[in-house]
C-alpha positions in Angstrom: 16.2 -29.3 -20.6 14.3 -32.0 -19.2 13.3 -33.5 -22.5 14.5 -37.2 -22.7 15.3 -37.8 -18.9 13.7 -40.4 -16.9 11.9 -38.4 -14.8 10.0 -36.2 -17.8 8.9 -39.7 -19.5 6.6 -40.9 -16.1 3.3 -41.0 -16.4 2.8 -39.2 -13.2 4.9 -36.1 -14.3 3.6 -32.7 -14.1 4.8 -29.5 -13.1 3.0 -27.9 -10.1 -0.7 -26.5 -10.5 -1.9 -23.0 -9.9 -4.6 -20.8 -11.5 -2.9 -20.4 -14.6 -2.2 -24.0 -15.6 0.9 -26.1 -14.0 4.6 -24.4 -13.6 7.8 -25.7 -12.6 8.6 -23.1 -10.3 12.2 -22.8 -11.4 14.9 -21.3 -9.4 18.7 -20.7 -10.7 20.9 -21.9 -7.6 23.2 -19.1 -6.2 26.1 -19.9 -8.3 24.5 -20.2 -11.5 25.7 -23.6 -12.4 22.1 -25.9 -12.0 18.5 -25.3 -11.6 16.4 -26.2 -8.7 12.0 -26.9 -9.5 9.0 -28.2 -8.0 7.4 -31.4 -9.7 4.9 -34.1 -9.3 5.9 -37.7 -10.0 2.5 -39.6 -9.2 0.0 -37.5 -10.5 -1.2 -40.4 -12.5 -2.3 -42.2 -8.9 -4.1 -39.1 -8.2 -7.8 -40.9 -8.5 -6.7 -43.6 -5.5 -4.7 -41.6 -3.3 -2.6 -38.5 -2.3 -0.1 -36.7 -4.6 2.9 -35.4 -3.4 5.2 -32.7 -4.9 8.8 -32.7 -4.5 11.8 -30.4 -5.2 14.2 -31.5 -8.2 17.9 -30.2 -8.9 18.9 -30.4 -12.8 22.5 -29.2 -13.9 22.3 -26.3 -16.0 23.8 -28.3 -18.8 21.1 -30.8 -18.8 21.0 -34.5 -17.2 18.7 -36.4 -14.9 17.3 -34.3 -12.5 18.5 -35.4 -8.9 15.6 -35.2 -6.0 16.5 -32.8 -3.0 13.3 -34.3 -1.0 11.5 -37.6 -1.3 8.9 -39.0 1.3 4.7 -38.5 1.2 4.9 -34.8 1.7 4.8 -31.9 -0.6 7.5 -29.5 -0.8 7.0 -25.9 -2.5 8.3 -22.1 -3.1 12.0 -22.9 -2.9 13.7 -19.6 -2.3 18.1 -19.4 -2.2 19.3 -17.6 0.8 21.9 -14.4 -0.3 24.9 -16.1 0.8 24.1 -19.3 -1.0 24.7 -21.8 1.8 20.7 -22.5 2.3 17.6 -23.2 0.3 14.4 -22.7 1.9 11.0 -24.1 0.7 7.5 -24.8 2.4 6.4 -28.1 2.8 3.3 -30.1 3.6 2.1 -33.1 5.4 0.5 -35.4 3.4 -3.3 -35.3 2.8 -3.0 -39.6 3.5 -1.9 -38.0 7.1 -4.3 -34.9 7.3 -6.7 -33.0 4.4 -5.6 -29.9 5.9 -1.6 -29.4 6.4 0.0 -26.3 6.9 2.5 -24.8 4.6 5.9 -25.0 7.1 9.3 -23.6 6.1 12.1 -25.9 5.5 16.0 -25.1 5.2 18.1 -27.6 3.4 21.7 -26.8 3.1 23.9 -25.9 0.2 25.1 -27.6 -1.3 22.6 -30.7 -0.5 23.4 -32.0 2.5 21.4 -33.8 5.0 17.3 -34.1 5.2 15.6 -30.4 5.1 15.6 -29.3 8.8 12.0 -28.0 9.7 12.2 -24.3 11.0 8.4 -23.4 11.7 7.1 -27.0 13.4 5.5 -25.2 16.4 3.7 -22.1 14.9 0.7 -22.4 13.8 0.7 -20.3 10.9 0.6 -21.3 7.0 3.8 -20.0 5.4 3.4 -17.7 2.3 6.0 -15.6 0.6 9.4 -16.0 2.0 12.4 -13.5 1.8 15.6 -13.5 3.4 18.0 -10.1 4.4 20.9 -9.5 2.9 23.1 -10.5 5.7 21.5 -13.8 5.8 20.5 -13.9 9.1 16.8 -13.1 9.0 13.7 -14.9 7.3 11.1 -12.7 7.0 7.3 -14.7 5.9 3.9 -13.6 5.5 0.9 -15.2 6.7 -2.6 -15.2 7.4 -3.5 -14.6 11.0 -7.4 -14.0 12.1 -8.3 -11.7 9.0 -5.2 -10.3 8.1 -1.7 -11.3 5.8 0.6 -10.1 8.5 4.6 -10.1 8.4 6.2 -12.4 11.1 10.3 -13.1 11.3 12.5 -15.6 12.5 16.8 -16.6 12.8 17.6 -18.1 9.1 19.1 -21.5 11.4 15.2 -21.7 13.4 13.9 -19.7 16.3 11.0 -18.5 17.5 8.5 -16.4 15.0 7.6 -13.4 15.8 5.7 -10.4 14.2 7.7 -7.9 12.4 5.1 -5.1 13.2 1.6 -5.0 13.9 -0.6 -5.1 11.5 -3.6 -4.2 12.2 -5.3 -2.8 8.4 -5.1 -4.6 5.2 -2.5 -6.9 4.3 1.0 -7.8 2.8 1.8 -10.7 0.1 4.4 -10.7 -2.6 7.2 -9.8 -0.3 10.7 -9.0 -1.7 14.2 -7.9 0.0 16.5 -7.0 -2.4 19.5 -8.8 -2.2 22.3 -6.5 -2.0 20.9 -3.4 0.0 23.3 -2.4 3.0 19.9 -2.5 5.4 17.0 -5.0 4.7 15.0 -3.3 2.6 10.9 -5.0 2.8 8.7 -4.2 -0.8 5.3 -5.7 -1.0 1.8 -5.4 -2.1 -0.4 -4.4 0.2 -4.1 -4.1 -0.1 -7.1 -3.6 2.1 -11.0 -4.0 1.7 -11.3 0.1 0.6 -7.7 -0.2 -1.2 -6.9 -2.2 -4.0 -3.2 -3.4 -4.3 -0.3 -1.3 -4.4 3.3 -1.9 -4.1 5.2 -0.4 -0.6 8.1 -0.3 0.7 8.0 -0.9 4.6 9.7 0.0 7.6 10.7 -3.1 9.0 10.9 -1.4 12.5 7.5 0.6 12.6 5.4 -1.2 9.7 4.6 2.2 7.9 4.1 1.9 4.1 5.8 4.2 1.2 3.6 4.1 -1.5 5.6 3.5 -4.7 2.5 3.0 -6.8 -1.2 4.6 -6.0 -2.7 3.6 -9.6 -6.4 4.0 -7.8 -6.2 6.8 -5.7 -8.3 9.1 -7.4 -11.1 6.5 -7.8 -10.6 5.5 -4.0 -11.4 9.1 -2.9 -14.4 9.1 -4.6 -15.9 5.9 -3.2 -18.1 5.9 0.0 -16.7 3.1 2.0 -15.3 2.0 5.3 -13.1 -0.4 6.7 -15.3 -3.8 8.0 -15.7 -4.2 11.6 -14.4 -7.0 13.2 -16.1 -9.3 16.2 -15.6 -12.8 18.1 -18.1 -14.8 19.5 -18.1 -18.4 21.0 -19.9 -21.0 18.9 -21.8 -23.6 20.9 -19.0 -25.9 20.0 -16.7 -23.7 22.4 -15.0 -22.3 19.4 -13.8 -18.9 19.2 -15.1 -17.8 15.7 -14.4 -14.0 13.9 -16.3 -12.2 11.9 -16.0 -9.2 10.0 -18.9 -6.4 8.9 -19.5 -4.5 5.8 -21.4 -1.2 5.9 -23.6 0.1 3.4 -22.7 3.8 1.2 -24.2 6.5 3.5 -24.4 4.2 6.3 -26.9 5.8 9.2 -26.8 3.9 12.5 -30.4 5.1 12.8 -31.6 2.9 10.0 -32.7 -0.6 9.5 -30.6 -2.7 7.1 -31.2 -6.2 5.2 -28.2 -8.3 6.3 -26.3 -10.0 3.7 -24.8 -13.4 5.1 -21.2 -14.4 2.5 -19.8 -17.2 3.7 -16.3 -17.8 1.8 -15.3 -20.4 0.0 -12.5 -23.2 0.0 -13.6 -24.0 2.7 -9.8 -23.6 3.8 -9.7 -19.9 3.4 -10.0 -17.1 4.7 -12.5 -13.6 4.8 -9.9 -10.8 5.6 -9.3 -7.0 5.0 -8.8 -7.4 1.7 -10.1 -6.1 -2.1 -11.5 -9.0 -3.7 -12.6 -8.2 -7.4 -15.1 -11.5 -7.8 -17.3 -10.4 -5.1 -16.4 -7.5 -4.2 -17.9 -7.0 -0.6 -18.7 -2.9 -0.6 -20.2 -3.4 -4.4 -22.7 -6.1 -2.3 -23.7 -3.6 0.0 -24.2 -0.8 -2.3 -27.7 -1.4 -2.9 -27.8 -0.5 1.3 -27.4 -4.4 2.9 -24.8 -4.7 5.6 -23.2 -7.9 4.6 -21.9 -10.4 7.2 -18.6 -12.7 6.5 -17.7 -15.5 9.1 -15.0 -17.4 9.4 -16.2 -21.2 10.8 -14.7 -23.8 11.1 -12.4 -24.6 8.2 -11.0 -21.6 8.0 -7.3 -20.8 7.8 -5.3 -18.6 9.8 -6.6 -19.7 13.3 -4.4 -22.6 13.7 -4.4 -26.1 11.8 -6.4 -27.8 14.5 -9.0 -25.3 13.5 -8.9 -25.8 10.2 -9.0 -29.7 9.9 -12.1 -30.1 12.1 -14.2 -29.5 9.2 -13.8 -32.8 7.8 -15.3 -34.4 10.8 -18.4 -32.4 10.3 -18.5 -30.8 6.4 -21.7 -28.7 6.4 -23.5 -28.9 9.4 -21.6 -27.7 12.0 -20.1 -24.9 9.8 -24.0 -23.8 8.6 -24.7 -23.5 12.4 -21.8 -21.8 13.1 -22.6 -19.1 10.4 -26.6 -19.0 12.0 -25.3 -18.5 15.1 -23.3 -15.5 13.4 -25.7 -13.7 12.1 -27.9 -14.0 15.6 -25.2 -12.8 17.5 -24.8 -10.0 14.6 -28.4 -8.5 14.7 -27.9 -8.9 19.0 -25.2 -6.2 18.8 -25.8 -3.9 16.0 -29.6 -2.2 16.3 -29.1 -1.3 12.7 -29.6 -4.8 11.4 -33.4 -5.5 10.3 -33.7 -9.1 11.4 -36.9 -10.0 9.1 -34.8 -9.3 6.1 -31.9 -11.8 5.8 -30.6 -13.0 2.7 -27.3 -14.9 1.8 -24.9 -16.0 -1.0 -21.9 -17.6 -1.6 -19.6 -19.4 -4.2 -18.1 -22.8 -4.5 -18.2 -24.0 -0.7 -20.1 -21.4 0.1 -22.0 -22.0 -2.1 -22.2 -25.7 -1.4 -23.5 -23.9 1.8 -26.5 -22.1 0.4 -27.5 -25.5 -0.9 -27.3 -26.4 2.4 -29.1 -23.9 3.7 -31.8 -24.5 1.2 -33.3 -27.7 3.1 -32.2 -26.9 6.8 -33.3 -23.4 7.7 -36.0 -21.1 6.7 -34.2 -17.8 8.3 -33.3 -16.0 4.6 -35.7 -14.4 2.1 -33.6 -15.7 -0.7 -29.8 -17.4 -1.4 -27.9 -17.2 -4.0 -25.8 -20.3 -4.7 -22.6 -20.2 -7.5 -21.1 -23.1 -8.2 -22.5 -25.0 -5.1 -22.2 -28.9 -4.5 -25.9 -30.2 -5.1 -24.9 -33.6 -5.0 -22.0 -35.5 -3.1 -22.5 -38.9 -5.1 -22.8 -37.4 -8.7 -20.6 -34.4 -7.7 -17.7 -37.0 -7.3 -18.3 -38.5 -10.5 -17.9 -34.8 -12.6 -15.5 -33.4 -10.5 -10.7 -32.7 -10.7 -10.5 -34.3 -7.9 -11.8 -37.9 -6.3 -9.4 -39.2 -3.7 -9.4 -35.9 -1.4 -13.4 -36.3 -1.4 -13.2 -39.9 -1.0 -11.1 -39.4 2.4 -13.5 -36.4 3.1 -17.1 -37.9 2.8 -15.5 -41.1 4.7 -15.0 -43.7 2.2 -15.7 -44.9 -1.5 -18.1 -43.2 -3.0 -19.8 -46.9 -3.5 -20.3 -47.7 -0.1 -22.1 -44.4 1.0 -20.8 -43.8 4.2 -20.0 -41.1 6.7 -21.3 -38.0 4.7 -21.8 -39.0 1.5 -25.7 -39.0 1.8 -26.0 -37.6 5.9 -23.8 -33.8 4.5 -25.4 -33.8 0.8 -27.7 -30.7 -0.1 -29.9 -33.0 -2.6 -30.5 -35.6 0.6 -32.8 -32.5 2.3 -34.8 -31.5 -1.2 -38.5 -32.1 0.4 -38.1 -29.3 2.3 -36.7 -27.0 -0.1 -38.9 -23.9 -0.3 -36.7 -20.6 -0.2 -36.3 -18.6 -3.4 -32.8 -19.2 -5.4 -30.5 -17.7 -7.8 -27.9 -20.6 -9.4 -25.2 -19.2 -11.2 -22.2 -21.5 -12.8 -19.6 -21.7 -15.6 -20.2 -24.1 -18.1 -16.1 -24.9 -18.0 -15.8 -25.5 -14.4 -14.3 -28.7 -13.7 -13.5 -28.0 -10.1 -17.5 -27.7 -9.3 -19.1 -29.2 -12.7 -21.8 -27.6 -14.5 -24.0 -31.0 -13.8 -24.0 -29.6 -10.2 -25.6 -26.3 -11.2 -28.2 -28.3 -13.4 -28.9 -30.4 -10.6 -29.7 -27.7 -7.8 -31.9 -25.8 -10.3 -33.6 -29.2 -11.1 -34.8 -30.2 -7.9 -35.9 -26.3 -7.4 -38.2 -26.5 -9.8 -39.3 -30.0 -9.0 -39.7 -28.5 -5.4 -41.8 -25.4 -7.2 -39.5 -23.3 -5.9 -39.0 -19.9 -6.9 -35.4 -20.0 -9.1 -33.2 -18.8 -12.0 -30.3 -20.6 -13.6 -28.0 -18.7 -15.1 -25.1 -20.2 -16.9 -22.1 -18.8 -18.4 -20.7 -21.0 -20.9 -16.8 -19.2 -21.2 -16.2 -19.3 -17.8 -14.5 -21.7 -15.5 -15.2 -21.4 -11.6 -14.8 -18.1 -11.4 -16.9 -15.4 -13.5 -13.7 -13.5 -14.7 -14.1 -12.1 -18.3 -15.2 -8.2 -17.7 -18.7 -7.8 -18.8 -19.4 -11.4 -17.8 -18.7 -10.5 -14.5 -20.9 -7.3 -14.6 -23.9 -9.4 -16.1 -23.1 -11.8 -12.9 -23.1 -9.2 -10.3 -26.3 -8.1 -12.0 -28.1 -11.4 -11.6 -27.0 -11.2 -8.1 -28.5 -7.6 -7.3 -31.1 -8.1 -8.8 -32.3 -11.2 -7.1 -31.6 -9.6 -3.6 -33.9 -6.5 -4.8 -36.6 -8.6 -5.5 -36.6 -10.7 -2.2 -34.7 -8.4 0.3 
């Protein structure tokens, strides 16, 4: 449909990208007679400065698609209201504005009519799946809020948003209302750290789930698990951080355990009550570690505020934050052995554990996948250039702000605790040259380490027995220092 239109032949034109390539994101408009998608016009500038991605209307008959939204921010998820007089969509700030934005919900009108008119300006919650009831009076969004996806609502026109229930186990993404039910009717996936996904239907009044699917029921009976812990604590900053606990199999408050520190990833994400297949948080704490995940700064679902202050401080103030974690953990449980601490992560958190390689000698061992090594050669390998540009504090030529001051590599002569480095040879997010690096200055440092390099995967170990060779590596590297 788009092929021989103006805005197909730019150089800048792409579709929008997700983990499974780049997509369009189409949506038939209420009526049938055009086609509304999300597209990037300036990907082309990408190396330089910010790109932004904007929603497109093309008749269903072909033509010249028509933009809905122009301007430096990024506009996403458009979803048609039942009654077909709104289109709602989330939208961004620009990352020349902020590296951290939000996802807010827009309305637009419909037919186009007017700018989109911002609904969700004062929350400060990031705006996932969207669904509207039938009567087309009520939005209903999920979002991540302090280690959960809960379920909020708000008026169609703008309001105040409010949670739909409590939520206060697991989490809810996907969500759907069919269309033409006679009372709304909420279906979602919901998930928690000791369930793996399943579809529900929900009360919207009470919150309780009707299971329409239990594919692992029988395997979850037979597991020895328990939902984490949660905790707060004050950093030394004044922040008010959350963590959450993982408990060993047979867990015995009378024992001593290791602790396992995981930092997650991103960094804007978040640890919540949720099963995660990659590192799966019980199957790291089978081997009887209690593993500690801490949300520092960075993290989403605190508030933006909260989330952006990482880029005044990228490692260091994080890294203390996650210390100061695992101190405050081994205060308050008796059951942690604080002479055997260990910790791992991947991509940032992984960046992390290089980190934590020349600035602390608390752990027995780290384990580092797909960790930053280098900021300076790391920039020259790496998707992405202007967002780490703007990060580190200018051009990567002129060295500035944190390009040396926040970089794992500048801290080498005091390397000294043992290492695992894991990496996919096809990550272009975090390069393989990053991997490489790390493991070189290891052994340049005669540090105990193992490289271990897997050359079909991208940044995330995701072909089956590929992922049970990594998890492994990883197990058996705790055993042998833990």
């Amino acid at each position: 449909m788009l092929a021989g239109t103006k805005l197909a032949a730019l150089a800048g034109f792409e579709g929008e990208f997700g983990l499974s390539g780049s997509s369009l994101g189409a949506r038939w408009s209420p009526d049938g007679s055009s086609i509304v998608f999300t597209a990037t016009a300036d990907l082309n500038g990408s190396i330089a400065a910010p790109v932004s991605t904007e929603l497109y209307r093309v008749s269903a008959g072909g033509g010249e698609p028509i933009a809905l939204t122009s301007g430096p921010e990024s506009y996403h998820n458009p979803v048609f209201r039942p009654d077909g007089k709104a289109l709602y969509a989330t939208r961004k700030r620009s990352a020349a504005v902020s590296l951290y934005s939000l996802q807010r919900l827009v309305k637009i009108d419909w037919p186009p009519a007017g700018p989109p008119k911002l609904l969700t300006g004062e929350w400060g919650r990031s705006v996932e799946s969207v669904a509207l009831t039938p009567d087309s009076r009520t939005v209903y969004v999920t979002a991540e809020d302090q280690g959960h996806d809960r379920v909020f609502q708000l008026p169609a026109d703008g309001g105040d948003v409010r949670p739909a229930f409590p939520v206060n186990e697991g989490g809810y993404s996907g969500l759907a209302i069919p269309a033409h039910a006679a009372t709304p009717i909420l279906v979602a996936r919901w998930q928690s750290m000791i369930h793996p996904a399943d579809v529900v239907r929900v009360d919207a009044r009470t919150g309780e789930n009707r299971f329409l699917t239990e594919f692992n029921k029988d395997r979850i009976a037979q597991i020895d698990w328990q939902p984490p812990r949660e905790f707060w604590f004050t950093s030394k900053t004044g922040r008010r951080i959350q963590s959450l606990l993982v408990l060993p199999p047979k867990f015995d408050a009378s024992r001593k355990y290791p602790l396992l520190v995981f930092p997650h990833g991103g960094p804007h994400d978040m640890i919540k009550d949720m099963f995660f297949f990659r590192w799966n948080y019980h199957l790291l704490t089978s081997p009887g570690y209690v593993l500690l995940m801490t949300n520092y700064t960075g993290s989403t679902g605190y508030g933006e505020e909260f989330a952006e202050a990482i880029h005044k401080d990228i490692l260091r103030g994080p890294a203390a934050e996650i210390e100061q974690a695992a101190d405050e953990t081994i205060r308050m449980f008796p059951f942690i052995d604080a002479t055997r601490q260990a910790a791992a992560g991947a991509s940032y958190g992984g960046y992390l554990m290089n980190w934590f390689e020349g600035n602390t000698k608390r752990f027995k061992c780290l384990v580092s996948h797909a960790g930053l090594a280098d900021n300076t050669s790391f920039w020259g390998a790496t998707d992405d250039s202007y967002y780490w540009e703007t990060r580190n504090g200018g051009p990567v030529w002129e060295q500035k702000g944190a390009w040396l001051d926040q970089s794992p590599s500048t801290y080498a002569a005091h390397f000294s605790t043992p290492m695992l480095v894991t990496q996919g040879e096809q990550d272009f997010r975090v390069p393989v040259n990053q991997g490489l690096e790390m493991y070189k200055l290891l052994q340049r440092r005669s540090v105990p380490s193992h490289l271990v390099i897997f050359p079909d995967e991208n940044h995330w170990v995701m072909n089956g027995e590929d992922a049970r060779q990594h998890m492994r590596e990883v197990l058996d590297w705790l055993a042998k220092y833990l």
